[in-house]
KOLTORLUM-346909 format. One record per residue (C-alpha): residue in one letter; x, y, z. Coordinates in steps of 0.02 Angstrom, whole numbers, plus 50000, padded with zeros to 5 digits. Each point is the difference from the previous one (the first is absolute). Layout:
AXYZ ...
REM end
This chain:
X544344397049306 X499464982050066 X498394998950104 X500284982950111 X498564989350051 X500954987550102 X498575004150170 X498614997649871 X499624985050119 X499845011650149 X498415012449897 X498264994849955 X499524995749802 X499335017449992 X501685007450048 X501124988949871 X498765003449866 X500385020150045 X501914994950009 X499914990549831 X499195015249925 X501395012150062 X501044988449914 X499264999949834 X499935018649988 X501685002550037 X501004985049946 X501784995050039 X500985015849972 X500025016149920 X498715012050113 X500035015350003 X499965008950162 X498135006850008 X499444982649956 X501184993850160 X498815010550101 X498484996349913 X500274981450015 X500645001650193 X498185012550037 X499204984149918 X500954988550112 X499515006950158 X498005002149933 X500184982549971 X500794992950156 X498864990650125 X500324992850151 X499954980150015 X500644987150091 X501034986949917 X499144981950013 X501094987650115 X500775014150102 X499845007350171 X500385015850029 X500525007450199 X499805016750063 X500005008950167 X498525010550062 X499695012850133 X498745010650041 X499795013950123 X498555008850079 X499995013650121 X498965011450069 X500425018550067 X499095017650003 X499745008649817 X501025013550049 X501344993650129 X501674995150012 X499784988050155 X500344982850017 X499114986949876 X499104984450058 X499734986149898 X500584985149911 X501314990449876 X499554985449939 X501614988049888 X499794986849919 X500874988949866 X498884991649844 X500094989049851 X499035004449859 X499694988249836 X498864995049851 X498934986450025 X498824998149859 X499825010549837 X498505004249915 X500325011549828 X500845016350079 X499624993950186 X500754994550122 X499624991550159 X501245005350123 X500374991550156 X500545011850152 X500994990350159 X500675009150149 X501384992850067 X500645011250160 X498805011450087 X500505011550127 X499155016150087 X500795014250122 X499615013150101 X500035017449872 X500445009550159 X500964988750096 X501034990549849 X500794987050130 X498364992250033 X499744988049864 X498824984549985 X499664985849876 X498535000749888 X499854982149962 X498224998449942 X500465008249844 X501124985949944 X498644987050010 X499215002349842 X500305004249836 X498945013949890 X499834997149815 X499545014249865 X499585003449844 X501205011349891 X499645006649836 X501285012349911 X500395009550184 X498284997950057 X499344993250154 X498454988949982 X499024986350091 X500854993850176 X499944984550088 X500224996050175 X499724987350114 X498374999850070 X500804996850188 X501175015949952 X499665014950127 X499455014149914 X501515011050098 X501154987049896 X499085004049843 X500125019450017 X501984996450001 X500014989849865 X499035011449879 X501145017050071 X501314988849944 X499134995149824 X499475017349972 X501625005549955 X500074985849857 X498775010649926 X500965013549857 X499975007149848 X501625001949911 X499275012949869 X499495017450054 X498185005650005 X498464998650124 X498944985350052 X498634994950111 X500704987450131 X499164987250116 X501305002050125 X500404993650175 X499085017350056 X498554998349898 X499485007749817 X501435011849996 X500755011249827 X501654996149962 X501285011349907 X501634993549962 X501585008949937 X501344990849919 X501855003449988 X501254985249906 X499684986550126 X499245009550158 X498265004250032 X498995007250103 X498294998150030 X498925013650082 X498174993450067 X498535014550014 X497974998350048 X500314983550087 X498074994050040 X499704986350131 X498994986749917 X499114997550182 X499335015150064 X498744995850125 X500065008450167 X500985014249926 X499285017649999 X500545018450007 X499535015150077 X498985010249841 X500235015650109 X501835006649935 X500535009650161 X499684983450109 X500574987949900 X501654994249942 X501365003449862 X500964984349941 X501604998449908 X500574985249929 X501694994749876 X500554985649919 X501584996649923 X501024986349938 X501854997949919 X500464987049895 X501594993449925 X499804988549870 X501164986949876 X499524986849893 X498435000150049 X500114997450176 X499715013650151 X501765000150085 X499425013650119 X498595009450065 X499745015050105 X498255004550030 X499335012350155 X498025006250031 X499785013650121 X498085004550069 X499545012850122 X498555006150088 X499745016550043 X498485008250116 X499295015649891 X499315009250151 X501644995750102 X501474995349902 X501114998050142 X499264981550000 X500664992349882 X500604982349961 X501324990649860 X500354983249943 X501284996749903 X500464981549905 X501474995749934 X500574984149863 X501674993649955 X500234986049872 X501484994349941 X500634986049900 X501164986950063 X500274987049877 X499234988349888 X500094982149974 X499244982149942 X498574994050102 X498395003049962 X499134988949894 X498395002149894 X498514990850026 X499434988649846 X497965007449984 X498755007149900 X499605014350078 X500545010850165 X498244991250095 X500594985349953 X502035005350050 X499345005650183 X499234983050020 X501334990849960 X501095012850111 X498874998050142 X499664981549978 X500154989750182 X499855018150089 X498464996850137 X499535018249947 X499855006549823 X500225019449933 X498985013849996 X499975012249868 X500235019350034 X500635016449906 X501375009750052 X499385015250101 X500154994250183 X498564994050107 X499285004250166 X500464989950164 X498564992950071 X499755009550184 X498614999250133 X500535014150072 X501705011350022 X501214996550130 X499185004550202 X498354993649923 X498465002850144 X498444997849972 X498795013149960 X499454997550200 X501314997450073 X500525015949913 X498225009950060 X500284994850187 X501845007149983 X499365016649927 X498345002350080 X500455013450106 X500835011049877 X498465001749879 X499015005550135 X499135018449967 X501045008650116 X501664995449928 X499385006549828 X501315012649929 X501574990450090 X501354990449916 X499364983650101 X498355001349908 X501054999649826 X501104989050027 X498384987650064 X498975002349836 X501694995549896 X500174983950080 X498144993650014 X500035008049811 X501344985249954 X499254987650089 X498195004449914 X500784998949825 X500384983550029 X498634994450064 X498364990949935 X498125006350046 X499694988350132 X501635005950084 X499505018850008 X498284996150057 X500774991950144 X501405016050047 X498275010849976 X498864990550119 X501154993750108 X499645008150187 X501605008949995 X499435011149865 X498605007950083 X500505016450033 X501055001549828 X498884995949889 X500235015349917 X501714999549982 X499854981149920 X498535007049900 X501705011149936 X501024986949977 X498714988249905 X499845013949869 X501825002849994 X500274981349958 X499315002849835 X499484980949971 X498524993049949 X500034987350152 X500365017050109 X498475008949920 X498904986149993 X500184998250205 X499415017350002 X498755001749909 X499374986950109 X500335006750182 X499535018249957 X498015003949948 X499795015849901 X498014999750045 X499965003650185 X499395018949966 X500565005650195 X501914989450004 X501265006249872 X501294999750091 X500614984549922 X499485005149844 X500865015449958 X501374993350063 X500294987749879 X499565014149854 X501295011350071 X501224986249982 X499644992649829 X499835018749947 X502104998850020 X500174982749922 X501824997949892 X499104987749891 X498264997950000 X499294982949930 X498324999749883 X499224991250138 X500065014750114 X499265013449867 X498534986649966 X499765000950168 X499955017350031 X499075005149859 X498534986750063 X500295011150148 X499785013849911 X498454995249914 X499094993750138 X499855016450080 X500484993350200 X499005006850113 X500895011150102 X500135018749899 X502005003250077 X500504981449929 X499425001849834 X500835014149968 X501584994550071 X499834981349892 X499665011849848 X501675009250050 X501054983450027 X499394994249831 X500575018049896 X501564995350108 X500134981649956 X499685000649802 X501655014250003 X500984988150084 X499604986649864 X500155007949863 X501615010550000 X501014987549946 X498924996649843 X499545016949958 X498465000149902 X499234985550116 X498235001949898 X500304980849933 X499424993650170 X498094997349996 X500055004950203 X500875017549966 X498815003649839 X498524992050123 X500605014350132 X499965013549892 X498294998849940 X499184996850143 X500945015350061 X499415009049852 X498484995750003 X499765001350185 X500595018650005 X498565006349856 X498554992350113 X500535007550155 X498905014950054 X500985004450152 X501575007750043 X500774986050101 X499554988149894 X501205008749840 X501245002250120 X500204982050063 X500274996249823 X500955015349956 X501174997050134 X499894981349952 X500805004849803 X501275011350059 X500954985150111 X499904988449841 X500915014249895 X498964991949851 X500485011149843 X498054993049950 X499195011050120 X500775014649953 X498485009349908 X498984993350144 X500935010550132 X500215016149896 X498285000949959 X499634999650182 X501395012350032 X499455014049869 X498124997549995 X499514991750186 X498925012950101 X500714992850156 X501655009350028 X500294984450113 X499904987649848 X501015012849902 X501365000650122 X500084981950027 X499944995749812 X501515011049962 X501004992750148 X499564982849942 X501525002849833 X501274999650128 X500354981349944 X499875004449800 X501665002749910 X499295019549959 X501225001449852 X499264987449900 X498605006150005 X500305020049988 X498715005449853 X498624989150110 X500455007050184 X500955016449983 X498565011649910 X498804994650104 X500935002450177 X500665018449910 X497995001949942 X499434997450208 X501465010450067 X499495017049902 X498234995350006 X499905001749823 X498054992550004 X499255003050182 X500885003750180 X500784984750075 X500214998750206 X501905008150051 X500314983650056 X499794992449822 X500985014049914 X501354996350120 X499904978249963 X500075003849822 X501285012850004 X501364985850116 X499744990249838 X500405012949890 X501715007250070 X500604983550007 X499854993849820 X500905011549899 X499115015449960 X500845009449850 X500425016950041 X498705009049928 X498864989850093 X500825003350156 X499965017849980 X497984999450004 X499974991550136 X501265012750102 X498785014449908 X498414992750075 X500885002350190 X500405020949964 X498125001649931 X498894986950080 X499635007450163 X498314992550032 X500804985050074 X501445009150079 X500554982350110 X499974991849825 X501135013049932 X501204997250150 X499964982550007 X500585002349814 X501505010750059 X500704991550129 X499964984349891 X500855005449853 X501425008350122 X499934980950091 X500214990549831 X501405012149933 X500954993950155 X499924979149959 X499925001349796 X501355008149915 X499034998149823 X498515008250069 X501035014050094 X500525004549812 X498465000449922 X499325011550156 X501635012749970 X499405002049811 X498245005350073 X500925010950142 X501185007249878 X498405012349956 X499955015350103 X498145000649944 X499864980250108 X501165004550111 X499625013450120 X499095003850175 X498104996049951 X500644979449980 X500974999750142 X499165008150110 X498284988850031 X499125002750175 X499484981750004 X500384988950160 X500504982149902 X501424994749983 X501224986149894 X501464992650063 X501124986149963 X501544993850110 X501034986050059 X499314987950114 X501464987749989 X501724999549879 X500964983449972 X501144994549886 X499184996049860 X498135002950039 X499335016850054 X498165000450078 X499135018649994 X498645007350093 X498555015349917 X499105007650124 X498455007549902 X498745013350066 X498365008949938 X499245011450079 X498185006349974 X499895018749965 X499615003250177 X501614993450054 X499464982450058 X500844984849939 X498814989449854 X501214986949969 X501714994550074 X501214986149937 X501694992850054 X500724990749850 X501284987150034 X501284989949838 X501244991549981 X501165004349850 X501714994449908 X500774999249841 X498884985449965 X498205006750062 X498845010650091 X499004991850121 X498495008650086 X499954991750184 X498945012650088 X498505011249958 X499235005050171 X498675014449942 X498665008450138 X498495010949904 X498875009650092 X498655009649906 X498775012050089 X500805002750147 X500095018249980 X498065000750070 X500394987650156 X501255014550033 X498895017249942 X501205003949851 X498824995949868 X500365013149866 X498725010449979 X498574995549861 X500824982649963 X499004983650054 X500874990350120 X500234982049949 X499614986750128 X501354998850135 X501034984049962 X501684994250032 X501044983749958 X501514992149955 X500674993249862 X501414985649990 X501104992849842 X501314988350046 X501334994549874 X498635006649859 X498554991050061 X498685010550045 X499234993950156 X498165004050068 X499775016350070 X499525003050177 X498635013950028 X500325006950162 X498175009850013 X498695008349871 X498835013650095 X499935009350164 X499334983050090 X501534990549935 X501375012950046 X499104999550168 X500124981150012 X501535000349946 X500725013650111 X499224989750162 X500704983749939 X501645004049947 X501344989750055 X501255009150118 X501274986350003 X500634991349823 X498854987749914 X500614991149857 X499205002349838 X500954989049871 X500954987650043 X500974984749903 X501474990249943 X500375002949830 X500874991649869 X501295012149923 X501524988749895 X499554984849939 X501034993049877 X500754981749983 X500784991849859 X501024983749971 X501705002949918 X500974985449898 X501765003450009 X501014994049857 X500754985950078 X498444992250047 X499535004950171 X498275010550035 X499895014950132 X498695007250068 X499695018550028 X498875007250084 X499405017350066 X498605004850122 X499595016850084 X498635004250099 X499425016250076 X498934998650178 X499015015450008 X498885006950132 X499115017349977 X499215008650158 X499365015350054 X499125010550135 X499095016150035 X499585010050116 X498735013549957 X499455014550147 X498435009749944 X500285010650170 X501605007349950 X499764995849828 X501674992849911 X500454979449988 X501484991049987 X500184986149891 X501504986249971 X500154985749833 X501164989450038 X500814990649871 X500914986050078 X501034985549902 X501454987449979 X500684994549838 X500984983049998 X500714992049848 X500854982849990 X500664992149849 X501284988349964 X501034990649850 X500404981150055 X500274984049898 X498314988650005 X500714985450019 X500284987750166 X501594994749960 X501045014449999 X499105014250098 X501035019749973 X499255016849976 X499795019050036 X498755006550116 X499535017550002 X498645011150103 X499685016750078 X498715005050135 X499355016250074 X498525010750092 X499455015150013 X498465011750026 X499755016649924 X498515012650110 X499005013949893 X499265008850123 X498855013849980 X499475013750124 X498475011949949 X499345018250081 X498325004049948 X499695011450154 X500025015749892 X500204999849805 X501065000749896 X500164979050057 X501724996750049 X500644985049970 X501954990250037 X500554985149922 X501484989450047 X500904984849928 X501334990450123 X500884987149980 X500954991750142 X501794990849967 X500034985849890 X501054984750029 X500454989249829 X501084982750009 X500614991449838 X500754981950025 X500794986049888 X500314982750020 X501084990649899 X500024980750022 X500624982649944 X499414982750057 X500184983149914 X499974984650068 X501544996249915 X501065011950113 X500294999950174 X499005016250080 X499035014349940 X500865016949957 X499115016350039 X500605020049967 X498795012150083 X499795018149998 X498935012450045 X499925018649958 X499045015450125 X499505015649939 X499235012850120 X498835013549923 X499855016250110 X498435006150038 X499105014349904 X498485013249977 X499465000549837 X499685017849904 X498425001349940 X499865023449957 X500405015250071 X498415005450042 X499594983950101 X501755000850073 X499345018050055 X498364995450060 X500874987150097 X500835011550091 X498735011350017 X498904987050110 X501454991550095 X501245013750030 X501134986550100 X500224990149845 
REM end
C-alpha cells in the first residue's frame, strides 16, 4: 500500500504533519488489513478543511424561505435568493486563514410566484473577509458602508464554512447565535445537527410565564455535507421553526429556510497579501477604500427600524381608535382589537410620547382604557408616564387607581421598577381603606408574575424586602381585615416562604374568616412539594382533630385534599366521616356530591374511590343518602379542539336550608395545563334571622353578604354587598334594577415575541398578543311586599388574538399572519321565594350563540419584484346556544316556581 501526498499543497501544516505520520506508521507496503482501517479512521480524524493559497474557488448558492401554517398543506409564500461566489485565501497566520468572500451574480424571486424574479445587485458591491481556523468561523470584516441586510447574507452563506469533519459535540457561535452542535460522520459526508440555539441579542423579547397562554416553539437545524480533499463540494442544510398558541393551537405559524452550496470549480487567482498580521492584511486590502471595515461575529444582527411597515403615530393612532375604547364598547371585538394596536404603538414609544396619547383631549373619556394599555406596555417609559398622571393619595378618586392595579396585577413580564413601586405603595399605607387593599393584592399578584420563571426568586432584595414586611406586617395586626389584606396579599404571590405563615392562620386563627382565607390562599403552591408541610394539617382541620372549624373551612380544606392524591386509606376516612358525622349534615353532602363529581373528570381518583366503595360496610344507604341541600357539579362550558374549558357550580347550604356560600368556577385545560379563569363566589352568613329560620338555641351571626372574584388566579378585592339589618335595607332600596358594571378592563392575555435567526442569515420576528375585554354587570330587584328577588351577573367578553411570523427586514418584506376573534356573554341568574320557608331558590346559567372567526394572511413584498402577493382566508364557526346544568334539585325547584319553563 502507497499513501500519496501529491495535494499536500492544498492542506494546512497541521494536516501534512498528520499525513506524514500516517505515513511513518505504515510505510510503503506490507499492511495488514486492520491497520488499513486504523490508518484510514486516522485519516479522516485528521482531515481539515483549508483553502489552498493562490486559488479561487466558485460555488453556487441558494437559499429559500417560506412561510405557511404549522399544520397545513396550503400554498407557501416566500423567497429564493441565487447567487454565484468566489472564495480564496488571502493572508495566513499559523492555522488561519483570512478568507475573502465575493459575490458575483445575485438574483431573488418570488417563492410563490417563481416567474417573478429580480436582481439583487447590492450584494455584489462588496466583498466580506473571514477568519478560518481548522473549520471554524471567526472574526468578520465588512465594509463599514455594507447594509446590514447584505451582511446577514453573507454570514448565512459563511455559516456553512463552519464543520467538523470528526464526530462529537461542540459549542458553536453560529449565524443563529450560541447554538450546540452534534455532528455525525460517514466516509466523506456529514451532517451536522444544531440544538439550544441562543440569540446573543435578546432585548425586547419576552414570553408568556403562564403555560396555558403562552406559546410552544419548535425549532430544527440540519445540514448535509459532501466533502473531498478538503474542500465542501456540496451542502444541504434546512431549519424549520414554528409557533404554536397553547390555549388555541389552531394558530399556528412556520418558517422554514433552506441552503444549497455547491462547488463549481477552482482555479488560479487569488493572491496573498505580503503582511504581518490579518490587521495589518485588512489595511492593506482596504487601502484607497473612502470607508474602512468593521469588525463583527457571525450570528446575524438586527436591522435598524423606526417602526414596522403602516407606522402611525401613537396619536394619530388614539384619534383613529378613540371611539372603540370607550366604556360602552367594553366586552366587543372593536375594543380588542383597539388596545392591540395602541399596545404596538406604546411599545415603541418613549415617555414623552405616551404622556402626550394620555393627555391629549381625545383621551378624555378613555382614560381608563389607556390607563389599561399603559400597564399592558410593560416599559419603563410606559410606567414611568403613569405613575405620573395617576395619584394614589386622593382618598375619595380611585377610579384611576385601581385601575392601573387591576392591570399590572395581569402583567406577562413585570420589570423591578414596577414591584419597587408597588411595594412603596404598599408601605405607605394610601389613604383610601378599598385601595390599599387592592395595591396589596396587585403586589401578591405582581411578585408571582416575576418570579415564575426563576423559581426560588428570594435573590432579589425587593422580593426578600416584600416578604418581611409582609411578615412582619401580619404579626402586628390586631384586626381581622388587616390579616386578611395580607393573607390574601401571600396567597397571589404563591411564595413557598409564606407557607407556615398561612397554615398557622388556617389551623390556629379564631377568625373562621382568616382560616378560610388562609387555606384558599395555597391555591398558587405546587401542594405536592410540599405534602408532609400542607397535607396533615388541612386532614388535622377537616376532622377537627383539635377544636371545631366553621363548615365552610372543613369544606376549603377538604377541595385541597381530594385533589392531591389521597392514598386510599386516607380516602376511606374521609368517605367514613360523611356516614357518621351528622352534626354538619350540608358538610356531609357537600362531601358526597363531590366525590361522585370528581369520579366523573379523574379516572385515577375514580379508582381509588371504587377500592373505598368496594366495602359493603362504606358502601351502603347511610352515605348516600344525606338530607343536605348543597350541591357539586362540574360540566362543559365550551369543547374545542385541543383546549377544553369546564364550569363547577358549588353550593352550601346552612342547616336550615339557606345558601352560606355559592361559587361558579371557570378553567381552561389541555394536555399542557390547567388554567383557573373564573372564580365568581357569593357568601351570605346570617341570613337565616333576616328570614325567621334561625335554628333554635344557635346565635345568629351578623347578617352579611358579598362577593368574591379570582380572575386567571388573581384574587381580586371582594365586594361586600351589606353587613346588618340597616345595610340589607340600604341595599334593598338602592339596588340597581337595570345592569351596572362592576369590573371592567382590557387585559393582556398572550404576550410573547421573539427574534429568530434563520440559518442563512436573515432574522424574523414573531410575535403573539391576546387580549380579553371583559365587562361584569349585574342587577337586582328585591320586593319585600311579595317577598322573593330576582337577580342577573352578567359576564360579558371578547377574546382577540393576533400574531404573526414575518421577516424584519425592509428589503424583502414576506410572512404569515394569523388571528381569531369572538364575543359572547354568559347570564347567572338567580330567582329567590322567601314567602314561606323552606326558601326556594332557582338558578340559571345561559349562554346565547357564539360566533368565532379564524383568519390568515400570507404575504410577499420586496422592492425588488414588481407587486405584492397576498393569500387570505378566513374560517366561521357558529356555537349553538345552551342552558347550563347546574342539579336536580335546582332543576326541580325551577320548575316548581315557573311551571312554564
Amino acid at each position: 500500500m502507497f499513501l500519496n501526498f501529491e495535494r499536500v499543497d492544498f492542506i494546512s501544516s497541521s494536516t501534512a504533519e498528520c499525513y506524514i505520520h500516517v505515513y511513518k506508521m505504515a510505510g510503503s507496503t506490507g499492511v495488514n488489513f486492520k491497520l488499513v482501517i486504523c490508518l484510514f479512521a486516522l485519516f479522516y480524524e485528521c482531515l481539515s478543511l483549508t483553502f489552498g493559497p493562490g486559488k479561487t474557488y466558485k460555488y453556487t448558492y441558494e437559499t429559500v424561505v417560506n412561510f405557511n401554517e404549522a399544520v397545513s398543506t396550503g400554498k407557501s409564500v416566500g423567497f429564493q435568493l441565487t447567487t454565484e461566489f468566489e472564495i480564496g485565501a488571502v493572508f495566513k497566520a499559523g492555522d488561519t486563514q483570512l478568507l475573502k468572500v465575493q459575490i458575483t451574480t445575485a438574483s431573488v424571486s418570488s417563492f410563490s410566484r417563481r416567474d417573478v424574479k429580480g436582481e439583487l445587485v447590492k450584494l455584489l458591491k462588496y466583498p466580506i473577509y473571514f477568519e478560518y481556523t481548522d473549520g471554524v468561523v471567526g472574526k468578520i470584516y465588512a465594509s463599514e458602508v455594507e447594509s446590514v441586510f447584505c451582511s446577514n447574507i453573507k454570514k448565512g452563506l459563511l455559516s456553512l464554512f463552519q464543520l467538523q469533519e470528526t464526530e462529537g459535540q461542540r459549542d458553536e457561535v453560529d449565524v443563529s447565535g450560541e447554538c450546540s452542535a452534534y455532528y455525525a460522520v460517514y466516509g466523506g459526508r456529514i451532517t451536522k445537527t444544531k440544538q439550544n440555539c441562543q440569540n446573543v441579542e435578546i432585548a425586547g423579547e419576552f414570553i408568556n410565564v403562564n403555560k396555558m397562554f403562552g406559546v410552544s416553539t419548535d425549532n430544527t437545524f440540519v445540514t448535509h455535507y459532501d466533502t473531498a480533499d478538503g474542500i465542501i463540494k456540496s451542502a444541504t442544510g434546512s431549519s424549520r421553526h414554528s409557533i404554536i398558541t397553547n390555549a388555541r393551537p389552531q394558530l399556528n405559524a412556520a418558517v422554514v429556510a433552506i441552503q444549497r452550496l455547491n462547488y463549481i470549480s477552482e482555479a488560479e487567482g487569488t493572491a496573498e497579501v505580503a503582511a504581518n498580521s490579518i490587521q495589518d492584511a485588512l489595511e492593506l486590502l482596504y487601502k484607497g477604500e473612502p470607508k474602512k471595515y468593521q469588525e463583527m461575529l457571525l450570528p446575524s444582527g438586527p436591522e435598524v427600524q423606526e417602526c414596522i411597515e403602516n407606522c402611525e403615530k401613537p396619536v394619530s393612532i388614539l384619534q383613529s381608535v378613540k371611539e372603540d375604547l370607550t366604556s360602552d364598547k367594553l366586552s366587543k371585538i372593536v375594543s380588542g382589537k383597539a388596545f392591540l394596536k395602541l399596545l404596538r404603538a406604546f411599545r415603541n414609544s418613549g415617555k414623552s410620547t405616551i404622556e402626550e396619547v394620555l393627555t391629549h383631549k381625545d383621551s378624555y373619556y378613555i382614560v381608563k382604557q389607556l390607563i389599561d394599555v399603559g400597564a399592558a406596555t410593560q416599559t419603563p417609559a410606559a410606567h414611568a408616564s403613569m405613575m405620573q398622571l395617576i395619584s394614589f393619595m386622593d382618598e375619595s378618586a380611585i377610579d384611576y387607581p385601581e385601575r392601573f392595579i387591576l392591570a399590572s396585577a395581569f402583567a406577562t413580564h413585570p420589570g423591578e421598577y414596577l414591584l419597587k413601586d408597588m411595594l412603596e405603595l404598599m408601605k405607605k399605607k394610601v389613604p383610601n381603606e378599598n385601595l390599599r387593599e387592592s395595591v396589596a393584592l396587585g403586589m401578591g399578584a405582581i411578585v408571582n408574575s416575576f418570579c415564575k420563571p426563576y423559581g426560588n426568586c428570594l435573590d432579589y432584595h425587593i422580593i426578600v424586602d416584600y416578604v418581611n414586611y409582609l411578615e412582619s406586617e401580619v404579626k402586628s395586626c390586631t384586626e381581622e381585615d388587616c390579616k386578611l389584606l395580607y393573607i390574601r396579599s401571600a396567597g397571589n404571590s404563591g411564595l413557598p416562604k409564606f407557607l407556615p405563615l398561612l397554615l398557622d392562620q388556617a389551623q390556629n386563627s379564631k377568625s373562621s374568616t382568616v382560616s378560610l382565607t388562609a387555606i384558599q390562599a395555597l391555591r398558587r403552591l405546587q401542594i405536592n412539594a410540599y405534602r408532609e408541610e400542607i397535607i396533615p394539617v388541612l386532614k388535622s382541620i377537616f376532622h377537627q382533630n383539635k377544636r371545631n372549624y366553621d363548615s365552610s373551612v372543613r369544606i376549603a380544606a377538604l377541595e385541597i385534599l381530594l385533589q392531591n392524591g389521597l392514598s386510599t386509606g386516607e380516602l376511606c376516612n374521609i368517605v367514613l366521616s360523611a356516614m357518621y358525622d351528622q352534626t354538619e349534615f350540608e358538610v356531609s353532602t357537600y362531601l358526597i356530591k363531590r366525590l361522585q363529581d370528581l369520579s366523573e373528570s379523574d379516572p385515577i381518583f375514580r379508582s381509588r374511590l371504587s377500592a373505598v366503595l368496594a366495602d359493603p360496610r362504606v358502601n351502603n344507604y347511610n352515605l348516600f343518602a344525606q338530607k343536605g341541600k348543597s350541591s357539586a357539579f362540574t360540566g362543559y362550558l365550551a369543547v374545542a379542539a385541543g383546549t377544553n374549558c369546564t364550569y363547577g357550580l358549588y353550593q352550601e347550604n346552612t342547616k336550615t336550608g339557606v345558601m352560606k356560600k355559592s361559587a361558579m368556577v371557570v378553567n381552561v385545560l389541555n394536555k399542557l395545563a390547567t388554567q383557573p379563569l373564573l372564580t365568581f363566589g357569593i357568601y351570605a352568613e346570617g341570613i337565616e334571622a333576616l328570614v325567621g329560620d334561625a335554628a333554635e338555641g344557635e346565635e345568629s351571626a351578623e347578617a352579611t353578604a358579598g362577593l368574591s372574584l379570582t380572575m386567571m388566579d388573581v384574587l381580586l378585592r371582594p365586594v361586600e354587598f351589606f353587613r346588618g339589618m340597616s345595610g340589607l335595607m340600604s341595599a334593598v332600596w338602592n339596588a340597581p334594577s337595570e345592569p351596572v358594571s362592576a369590573l371592567q378592563g382590557n387585559l393582556l392575555l398572550q404576550d410573547y415575541s421573539h427574534k429568530i435567526h434563520l440559518s442563512n442569515g436573515l432574522i424574523v420576528d414573531a410575535s403573539v398578543l391576546g387580549v380579553a375585554s371583559i365587562d361584569l354587570s349585574g342587577s337586582i330587584s328585591i320586593s319585600l311586599w311579595y317577598k322573593n328577588s330576582h337577580s342577573v351577573i352578567t359576564n360579558s367578553g371578547a377574546l382577540v388574538v393576533e400574531g404573526s411570523l414575518q421577516i424584519d427586514s425592509k428589503e424583502l418584506k414576506s410572512g404569515i399572519k394569523f388571528s381569531t376573534e369572538s364575543e359572547a356573554f354568559i347570564d347567572f341568574q338567580t330567582d329567590v321565594d322567601f314567602a314561606e320557608m323552606p326558601v326556594r331558590m332557582c338558578l340559571q346559567m345561559k349562554r346565547p350563540p357564539i360566533s368565532a372567526s379564524q383568519f390568515v394572511e400570507k404575504f410577499e413584498k420586496s422592492r425588488y419584484l414588481k407587486k405584492r402577493f397576498t393569500i387570505r382566508k378566513k374560517k366561521s364557526t357558529a356555537t349553538p346556544p345552551v342552558s347550563y346544568f347546574i342539579n336536580e334539585k335546582n332543576s326541580f325547584m325551577c320548575t316548581t316556581m315557573d311551571p312554564d319553563q
